[in-house]
C-alpha positions as CSV (number, residue, x, y, z in Angstrom):
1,X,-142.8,-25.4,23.1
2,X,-143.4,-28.9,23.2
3,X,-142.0,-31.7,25.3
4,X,-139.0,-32.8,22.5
5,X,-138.5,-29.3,22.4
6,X,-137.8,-29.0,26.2
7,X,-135.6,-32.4,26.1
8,X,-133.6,-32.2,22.9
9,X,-133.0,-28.2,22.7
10,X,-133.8,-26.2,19.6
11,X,-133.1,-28.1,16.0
12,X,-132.6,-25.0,14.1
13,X,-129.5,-24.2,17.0
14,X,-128.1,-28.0,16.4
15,X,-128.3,-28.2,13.3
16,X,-125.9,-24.7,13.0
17,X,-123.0,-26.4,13.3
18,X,-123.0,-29.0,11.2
19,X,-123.4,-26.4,8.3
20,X,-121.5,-26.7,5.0
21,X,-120.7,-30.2,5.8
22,X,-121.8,-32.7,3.3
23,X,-125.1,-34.6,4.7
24,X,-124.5,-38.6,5.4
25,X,-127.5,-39.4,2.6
26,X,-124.7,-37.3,0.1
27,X,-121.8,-39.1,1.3
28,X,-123.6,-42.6,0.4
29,X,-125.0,-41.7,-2.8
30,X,-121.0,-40.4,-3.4
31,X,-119.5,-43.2,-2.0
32,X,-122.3,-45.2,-4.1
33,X,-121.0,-43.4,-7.3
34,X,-117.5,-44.1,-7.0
35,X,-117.5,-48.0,-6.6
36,X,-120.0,-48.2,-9.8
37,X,-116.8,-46.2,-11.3
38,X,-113.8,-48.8,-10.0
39,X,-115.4,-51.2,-11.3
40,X,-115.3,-50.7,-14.7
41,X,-111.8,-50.7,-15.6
42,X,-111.5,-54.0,-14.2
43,X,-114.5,-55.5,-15.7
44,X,-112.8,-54.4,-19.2
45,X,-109.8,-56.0,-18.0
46,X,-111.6,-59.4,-17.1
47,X,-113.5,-59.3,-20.4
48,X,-110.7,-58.5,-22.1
49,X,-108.6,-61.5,-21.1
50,X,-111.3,-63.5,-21.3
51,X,-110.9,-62.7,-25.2
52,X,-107.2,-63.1,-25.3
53,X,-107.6,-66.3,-23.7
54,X,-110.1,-67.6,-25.7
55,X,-108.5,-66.4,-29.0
56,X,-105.2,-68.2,-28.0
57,X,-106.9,-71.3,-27.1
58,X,-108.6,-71.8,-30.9
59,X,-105.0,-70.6,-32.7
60,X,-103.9,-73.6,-30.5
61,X,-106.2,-75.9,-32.0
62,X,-104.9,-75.7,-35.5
63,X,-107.8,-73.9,-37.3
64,X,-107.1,-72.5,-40.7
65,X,-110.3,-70.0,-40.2
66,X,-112.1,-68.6,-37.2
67,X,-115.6,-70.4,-36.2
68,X,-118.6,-68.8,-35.7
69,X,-119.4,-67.4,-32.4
């Protein structure tokens, strides 16, 4: 047994009773996951009125056709 051992008890017997509970490396990667998931809608959004707005804009300035982009 060596000195750790004697000082921090028996790691199989600690770690016991944190079994079945999701590990704090899963929870980030989870966490991680999620946010690259939220912001997708709202990019869309942004992007999407960034269209609108742009579209409106060149109807405003009295083109008869729409200019290249």
């Amino acid at each position: 047994m060596s000195f750790l051992d004697r000082l921090l008890g028996n790691d199989h017997q600690r770690a016991e009773k944190y079994a079945g509970r999701e590990s704090a490396s899963d929870r980030a990667a989870r966490k991680r996951r999620e946010s690259h998931h939220r912001g997708g809608a709202q990019q869309a959004a942004r992007a999407g009125q960034a269209w609108e707005s742009r579209d409106r804009d060149q109807d405003r300035a009295g083109r008869w056709y729409r200019a290249a982009r």
